[in-house]
C-alpha angles and dihedrals in degrees: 000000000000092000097051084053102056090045084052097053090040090054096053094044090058093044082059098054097048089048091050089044080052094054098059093039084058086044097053091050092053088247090134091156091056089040088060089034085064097042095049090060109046110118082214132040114188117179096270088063085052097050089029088065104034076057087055094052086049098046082049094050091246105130097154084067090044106053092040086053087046094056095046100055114113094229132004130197131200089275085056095058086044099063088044084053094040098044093052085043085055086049092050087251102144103152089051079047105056091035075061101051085046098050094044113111090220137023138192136198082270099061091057092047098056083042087055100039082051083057100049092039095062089045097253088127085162101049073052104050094044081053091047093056089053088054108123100198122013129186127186093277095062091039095044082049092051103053092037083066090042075052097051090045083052101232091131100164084061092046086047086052098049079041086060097050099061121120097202114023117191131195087262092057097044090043090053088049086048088055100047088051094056095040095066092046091259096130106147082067092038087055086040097059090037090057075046098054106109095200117029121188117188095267080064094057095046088049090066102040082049101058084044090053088047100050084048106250102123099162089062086052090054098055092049089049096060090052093052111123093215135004143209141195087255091055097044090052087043091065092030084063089056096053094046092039093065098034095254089142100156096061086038093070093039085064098042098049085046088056115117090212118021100206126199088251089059102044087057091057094051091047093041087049090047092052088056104058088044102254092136085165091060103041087057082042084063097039083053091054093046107109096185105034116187129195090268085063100058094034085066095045093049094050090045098056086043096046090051104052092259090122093151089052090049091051098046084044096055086046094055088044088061093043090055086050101244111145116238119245139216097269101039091050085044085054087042099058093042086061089047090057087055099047095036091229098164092166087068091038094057088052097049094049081052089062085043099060092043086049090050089233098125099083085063113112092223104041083049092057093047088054096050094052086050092052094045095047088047086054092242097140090169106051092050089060090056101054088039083057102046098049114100096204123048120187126196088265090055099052087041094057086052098055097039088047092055086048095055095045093052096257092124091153087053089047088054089044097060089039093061091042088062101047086048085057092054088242112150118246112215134196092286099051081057103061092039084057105041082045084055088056092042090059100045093033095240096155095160095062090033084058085045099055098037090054087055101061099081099026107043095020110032094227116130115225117249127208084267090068089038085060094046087056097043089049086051093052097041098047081063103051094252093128094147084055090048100050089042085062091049091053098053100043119130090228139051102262113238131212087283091060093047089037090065089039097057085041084067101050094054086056088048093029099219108162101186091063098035080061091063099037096055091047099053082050092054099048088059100037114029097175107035102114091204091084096049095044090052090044091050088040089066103032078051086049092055093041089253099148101157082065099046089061095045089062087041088055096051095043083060085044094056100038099244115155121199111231096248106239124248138169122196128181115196111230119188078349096303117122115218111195126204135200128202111266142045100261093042088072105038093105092061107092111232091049097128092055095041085055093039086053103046086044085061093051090044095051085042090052087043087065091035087071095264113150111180118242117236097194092082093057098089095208136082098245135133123280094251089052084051092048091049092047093046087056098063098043104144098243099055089057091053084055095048093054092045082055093052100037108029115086109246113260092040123099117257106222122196136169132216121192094211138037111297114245118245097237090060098047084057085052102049084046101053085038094064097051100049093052101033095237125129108230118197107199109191098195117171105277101038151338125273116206101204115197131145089345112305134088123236071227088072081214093295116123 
């Protein structure tokens, strides 16, 4: 009898422990439900089931269970009131925290440490040292605590001197001192006390070629690193960052081929360091090669491709990054939407604010202003309102983005509106709230309020005008024909103009076409930036103008002599979020597949506008050729084919969006707008100076642009 009583006692003991090991495995998975599934049934709680699940609400950052469960247990010990200290601790709950190491009936040298660590974790290093001196007993964990939060508060002498005062130091604590020292740049002391340590392990080691790596002197590192007893993954990418941080690529790679084991965190910082000296080849070269990628790893592609111009490959990427079933993180949808922004692809924006809002990130000021951007460059006005409006905190980006996005819309009322709306907040207005709003009164022609505001700057809101908003006024004079005015400005500018201000001044001769000033403007562009293209075209824009074709190849024949190439234009338009992307000609187009209905159909619109009373103009075409020849290269302007398949391809009732990389010519914006007459659509053209709303035949530009 009495053995059966000791098996069964025995038994039930074991069938405990291997619950309780059950409940915080189920803890540490985030299966709270089957955690409290297990404890409910056991047929016997001991103390260790009861502290065993408390620990499982807080790992699950449920303290209000916690705490209830806490409060219902038959008899509690001072692990017990630990794990209460310590969970709160977990859930940045210092003060229930410290009203629970008050209120406990015993406490070890434990409890005042998690009561300490809570204090330095949340940044009060003084609430912890006071705590510290009270403390009746310490060991080399609470005094290592302590002085790893003087550390983080940066007073290292007074952490050297408590270091000093301990009666037993471990690796941990002079690694930690190691580590204070290096942290504030102090690394002859930090050297000093490394030679000193009795014992080393290898994160002391890494610790110090760390500190070397981050003050920048990454030979030193070196050195340390290959006479390093033993090293760890942690060690070899310690010395690998150092290399990338500073651009040494070369030797980067020579380290990182050389590594026993190439882990996922490595191979980010070969492909991050990569990105950053522009090998964009390489860097996809190391994602390739990495077996175990982690969120981290597509996130740096992505930005990569998005911070080097490579927005298709982004997007594909992205794409591939959903199909293999990796969640997207923070900074990949951020880049995404970024891309997004530059193709205009609204469809895959959409879809990324969606994640945004399940993710409850779009309460966020800076996510919000992203957003907004994305909206305005898709040409979804409205939608950008929305998101401006329900957010409950603006910053001076978002309403910047707003007014900026009216302005280059053609809103510019609305852009005055909201500026107005601003100032009459007492928001401050900053350098760029200005542009977007001298742009505003460029685009409309409102050269009395443009005068008004820019007057303003310096006198109502102490901000002195830079050659931006020089620009912005030279741009508003010479749209109007008011060149002399222009040039007096110039002139009498503060500061030496630069290429922008000449820039503005050479766009409005080609409106006005006055040669004689576009000649000096586009001098005084060139000499500044030789080999910007933007001055040459312009100037060949308006010889070609005035049939002055000898002209016009003198300025073709510099532009060869001095290696200028012109961007080549191109126009795309996403459909089912595929770009498909146009070039100008007929010959340029002829792999996309659907190339013989794209021509039949802009054949069609061209033979409708024809009716309609449009006559091509010639003077956009920069060669003396016939008028037939003219007519033929017109006609395949890239832009227009953009329009044709958005014609074909996009549901009626739905705006067709297309994108142009440079200015769009004036032949093709009398076309779309005919265009858009004669088949009922709205077209939204976003070209690289602004955006055209085409609807019923007529542009929210009013043809001026």
């Amino acid at each position: 009898m009495r053995f059966l009583l000791i098996h069964c006692r025995t038994y039930c003991s074991n069938v405990t422990i291997s619950e309780n090991l059950h409940i915080a495995r189920y803890g540490r998975l985030g299966q709270i439900h089957n955690a409290r599934q297990v404890f409910d049934g056991l047929r016997e709680k001991n103390i260790v089931s009861w502290n065993s699940m408390v620990a499982c609400y807080f790992q699950n950052n449920q303290p209000n269970e916690a705490r209830n469960l806490f409060e219902q247990m038959p008899e509690r010990s001072t692990v017990s009131w630990n794990g209460l200290i310590s969970g709160y601790v977990k859930n940045r709950m210092v003060k229930e925290a410290r009203e629970v190491f008050d209120k406990m009936p015993h406490r070890n040298v434990i409890s005042w440490t998690a009561m300490i660590r809570g204090y330095i974790q949340e940044g009060l290093v003084s609430e912890a040292e006071t705590l510290f001196l009270k403390m009746p007993e310490r060991n080399v964990v609470s005094y290592t605590v302590m002085f790893g939060g003087i550390i983080q508060d940066n007073q290292i002498d007074k952490a050297r001197e408590l270091f000093n005062t301990m009666p037993v130091k471990d690796v941990v604590a002079w690694t930690s001192m190691v580590g204070g020292y290096c942290q504030t740049g102090r690394l002859a002391e930090a050297r000093q006390l490394f030679d000193e340590m009795p014992e080393k392990n290898v994160f002391s080691w890494t610790t110090m070629i760390s500190g070397y790596v981050q003050n920048n002197h990454v030979d030193i590192a070196r050195k340390l690193f290959e006479v390093m007893p033993n090293k760890n993954e942690v060690s070899w990418t310690a010395m690998l960052n150092g290399y990338t941080q500073c651009g040494r690529m070369n030797e980067a790679m020579e380290l990182f081929n050389a590594m026993p084991y190439k882990s996922v965190v490595s191979c980010n910082a070969m492909i991050l360091g990569f990105s950053q000296n522009g090998d964009v080849d390489k860097a996809r070269n190391i994602f390739d090669q990495t077996i175990e990628k982690d969120n981290a790893t597509w996130s740096t592609m992505i930005k990569t491709y998005e911070r080097h111009g490579f927005e298709l490959e982004a997007l594909r990427l992205f794409t591939s990054m959903q199909t293999q079933g990796v969640k997207p993180n923070f900074p990949s949808l951020i880049s995404i939407l970024s891309v997004c922004s530059n193709l205009a692809n609204l469809d895959h924006g959409r879809q990324i604010h969606s994640q945004l809002v399940k993710n409850l990130c779009d309460t966020d000021v800076y996510v919000n202003s992203v957003l907004i951007t994305m909206y305005v460059k898709c040409g979804n006005l409205v939608k950008a309102k929305i998101v401006f409006d329900k957010s409950p905190n603006k910053d001076i980006v978002m309403w910047n983005s707003m007014i900026t996005g009216y302005s280059q819309h053609g809103l510019g009322e609305e852009s005055l509106k909201l500026f107005d709306k601003l100032c009459s907040l007492s928001i401050s207005p900053d350098d760029v709230t200005f542009i977007g709003v001298l742009s505003s009164c460029s685009y409309t022609g409102n050269i009395d309020k443009g005068v008004e505001i820019f007057n303003s700057m310096k006198l109502k809101h102490s901000i002195d005008p830079k050659t931006e908003h020089y620009a912005c006024m030279v741009d508003l004079l010479g749209r109007n024909g008011r060149l002399d005015e222009a040039m007096s400005l110039i002139k009498n500018m503060p500061m030496d103009p630069d290429a922008i201000i000449w820039g503005s001044l050479m766009g409005s001769c080609r409106i006005h076409m006055n040669l004689e000033m576009a000649e000096i403007a586009a001098k005084k562009v060139i000499e500044l930036e030789p080999t910007n293209s933007g001055p040459y075209i312009l100037l060949s824009n308006i010889y070609a103008s005035k049939k002055k074709w000898c002209e016009v190849a003198d300025v073709r024949k510099r532009m060869r002599l001095e290696k200028v190439k012109k961007s080549p234009g191109c126009s795309w338009i996403v459909i089912e979020k595929q770009v498909h992307m146009f070039r100008g000609g007929e010959s340029e187009n002829s792999s996309h597949v659907e190339y013989d209905l794209i021509i039949q159909m802009l054949e069609y619109l061209m033979g409708l506008i024809r009716e309609a009373g449009y006559c091509p103009d010639g003077r956009f075409v920069l060669h003396d050729v016939d008028e037939e020849e003219k007519v033929h290269s017109l006609g395949y302007h890239s832009e227009k084919l953009a329009v044709a398949y958005g014609i074909l391809k996009v549901p009626k009732g739905i705006v067709i969006r297309v994108m142009k990389n440079l200015r769009v010519c004036g032949d093709c914006h009398s076309a779309i707008k005919l265009i858009s007459k004669v088949v009922s659509r709205e077209i939204v053209l976003r070209d690289a100076n602004r955006f055209h709303h085409f609807k019923d035949g007529v542009c929210s530009c009013r043809d001026y642009w």
